[in-house]
Structure formats: C-alpha cells, structure tokens
N, C-alpha and C positions, 0 to 999 in steps of 0.2 A: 243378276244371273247367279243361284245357286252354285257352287261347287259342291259335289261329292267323291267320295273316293270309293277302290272298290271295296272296304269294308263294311260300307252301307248298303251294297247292292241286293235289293230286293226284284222279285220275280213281277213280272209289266210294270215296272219302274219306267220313266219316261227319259233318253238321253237323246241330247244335241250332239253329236259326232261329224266333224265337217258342214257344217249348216245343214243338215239332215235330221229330221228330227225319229229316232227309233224307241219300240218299246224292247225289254230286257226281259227275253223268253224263258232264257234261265241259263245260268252261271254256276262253275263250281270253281273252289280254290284248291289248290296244285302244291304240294311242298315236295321237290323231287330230293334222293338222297344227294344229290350234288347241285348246287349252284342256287338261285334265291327263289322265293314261292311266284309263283305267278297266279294270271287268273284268265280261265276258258270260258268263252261266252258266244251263247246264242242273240242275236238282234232281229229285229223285224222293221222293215221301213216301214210305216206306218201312211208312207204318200201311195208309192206303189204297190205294197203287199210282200216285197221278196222278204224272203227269211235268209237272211248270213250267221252261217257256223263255222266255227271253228277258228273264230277270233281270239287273242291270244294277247295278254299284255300282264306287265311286273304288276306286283302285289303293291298296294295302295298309288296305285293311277287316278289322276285326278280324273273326272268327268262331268260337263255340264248337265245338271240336272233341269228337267220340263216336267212341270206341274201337269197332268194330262187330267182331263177334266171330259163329262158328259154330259149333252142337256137333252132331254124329252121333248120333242117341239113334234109338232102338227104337220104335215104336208098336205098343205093346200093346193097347189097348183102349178103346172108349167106354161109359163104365159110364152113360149117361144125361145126364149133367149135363154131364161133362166129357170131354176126351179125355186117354188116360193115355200120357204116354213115359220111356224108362226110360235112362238115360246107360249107352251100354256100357262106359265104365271105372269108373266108383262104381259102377253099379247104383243109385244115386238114381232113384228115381221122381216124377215133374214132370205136375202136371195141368194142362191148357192150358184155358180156356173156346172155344166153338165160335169166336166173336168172333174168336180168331185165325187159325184154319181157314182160316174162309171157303170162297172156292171152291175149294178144292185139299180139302175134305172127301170132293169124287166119288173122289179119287187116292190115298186112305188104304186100305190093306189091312193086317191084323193082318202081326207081326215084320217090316214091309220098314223099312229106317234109311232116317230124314230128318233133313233140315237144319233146326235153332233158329236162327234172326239175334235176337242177344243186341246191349243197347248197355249199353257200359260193365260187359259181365260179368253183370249184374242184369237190367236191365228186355228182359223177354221182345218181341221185335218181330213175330214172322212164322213162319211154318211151313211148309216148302218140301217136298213130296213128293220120291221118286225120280223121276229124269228117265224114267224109264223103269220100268215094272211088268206083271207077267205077271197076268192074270186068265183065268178063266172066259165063256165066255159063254153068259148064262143065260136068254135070249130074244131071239128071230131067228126072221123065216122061213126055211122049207125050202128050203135049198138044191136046185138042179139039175142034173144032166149034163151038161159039156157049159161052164157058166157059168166066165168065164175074168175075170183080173183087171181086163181091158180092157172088162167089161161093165158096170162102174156099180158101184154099192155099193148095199147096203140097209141101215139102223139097225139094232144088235145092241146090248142091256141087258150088260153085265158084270156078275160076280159085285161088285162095290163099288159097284152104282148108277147107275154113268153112262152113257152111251147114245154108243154111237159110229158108226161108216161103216164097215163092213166089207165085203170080195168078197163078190159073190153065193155063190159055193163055200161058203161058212163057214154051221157048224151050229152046234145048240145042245150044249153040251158038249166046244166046243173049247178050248184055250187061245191066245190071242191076247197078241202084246207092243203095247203103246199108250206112245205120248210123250206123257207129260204136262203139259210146255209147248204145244204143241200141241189135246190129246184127240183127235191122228190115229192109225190103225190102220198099226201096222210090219211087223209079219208074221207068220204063223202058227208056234205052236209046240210 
C-alpha cells in the first residue's frame, strides 16, 4: 500500500480514507498569515457517489494511495442473479451483482462495452454504461402531423426499461440515441 502525502495530490487521484475508497475532485493549498499551511479538499466516494467538501487537513498529511484502473468489457447478459461481462482481450467473463449496477442498470443493453473502475487491479468499484446508446422505443403515444420539436415532449418506454422525453413526432418502433449521464433524448435514428 502506497503512501502519499498531500504534496503529490493530483486531480481523480484515487484515496483510501477509513477503508473507503474515494477519488480526489480537487484540492487546493492554503498558507494563512498565521499559523501552518494546510490543505482543502473535495472527495467523491466512488461506492455510492456522494461528493464531500470542505475537508481540511495540515500540509503534508499522509494518505493511502489506490491505483484506480478501467477495463472496456462487453455486457452480455443478466442470467437472474447477476450481471454477465466479458473482457474483450481474455474473453474472461466477470459476474457483477446488481449492487454494483445500480442505476445505470436502466442503460445496459446486451453486446454495447462499458467501463469496470477497478482499484488496485482487484476490487471491482462501479460500472459505468456507454455515454451514449441506441434503443428502441417500445411505448409512447401516437404521434401527430404536424408536431414539431418545439412542441414539448411526451414520455417514451425504451427497449431497456427506462422511460424518457421524447418529440411529440416520435413513434413506437423508432430508434432513438439517449445520453446516458443525462437520460436525455439526442436524436432520432
């Protein structure tokens, strides 16, 4: 295990704090006219998402450093229990529990490659869909003549579950691209 201090700290830098594993959103260093420098920091859990600011600690603080690491793998399939992904240079196959999904499960569609955040190579952190994916859409009302992009939107079901804002124009059995940091509707295609 690494030790760093904070004069190394760089911006998604990966830290173990309390067996918690966080990235390092960003930092600055502090030399006040009285008393010793310190250092202000933003963290990000990296399990559940929250962002903590306004963490505070003396000027060369040691801190466990995590190697954080990403792999491109395949999503193949949810046999029930778990979710299956496939490394496209081994071809290993890697079962994830829902647990790590979460909500990015709405943005899984079979063979599209997503990002693993791995720390230290090993311990599986997160599972990050494409930024971008093409779906079906599988319920919506009836579009009408006439309806233009500027008229509003109505809720449309995609083929993987999740319900988004589409033009009125848009039918069932179109194909739609959706940003999935978002879950906004990009454009018909």
């Amino acid at each position: 295990m690494a030790t760093i201090s904070t004069a190394d700290f760089k911006n998604g830098m990966g830290l173990r704090i309390k067996d918690k594993i966080y990235t390092l959103v960003e930092f600055q260093h502090v030399k006040p006219g009285k008393g010793g420098a310190f250092v202000r920091y933003t963290i990000k859990n990296l399990k559940d998402g929250r962002v903590i600011s306004g963490q505070t600690c003396n000027a060369g603080t040691k801190f466990e450093s995590v190697n954080l690491t990403t792999r491109e793998m395949q999503y193949l399939y949810n046999d029930g229990a778990n979710y299956v992904f496939m490394d496209n240079e081994t071809y290993e196959q890697v079962e994830v529990p829902p647990s790590f999904i979460g909500e990015n499960e709405k943005w899984l569609k079979e063979n599209d490659n997503c990002q693993l955040l791995y720390a230290d190579e090993t311990e599986l952190l997160g599972v990050n869909p494409p930024m971008f994916i093409e779906a079906k859409i599988v319920q919506t009302d009836p579009g009408f003549k006439g309806d233009t992009v500027q008229g509003g939107g109505k809720p449309a079901t995609i083929e993987t579950g999740a319900t988004i804002q589409v033009p009125m124009y848009m039918n069932e059995g179109e194909t739609v691209k959706v940003d999935t940091r978002t879950g906004k509707f990009v454009q018909r295609v």
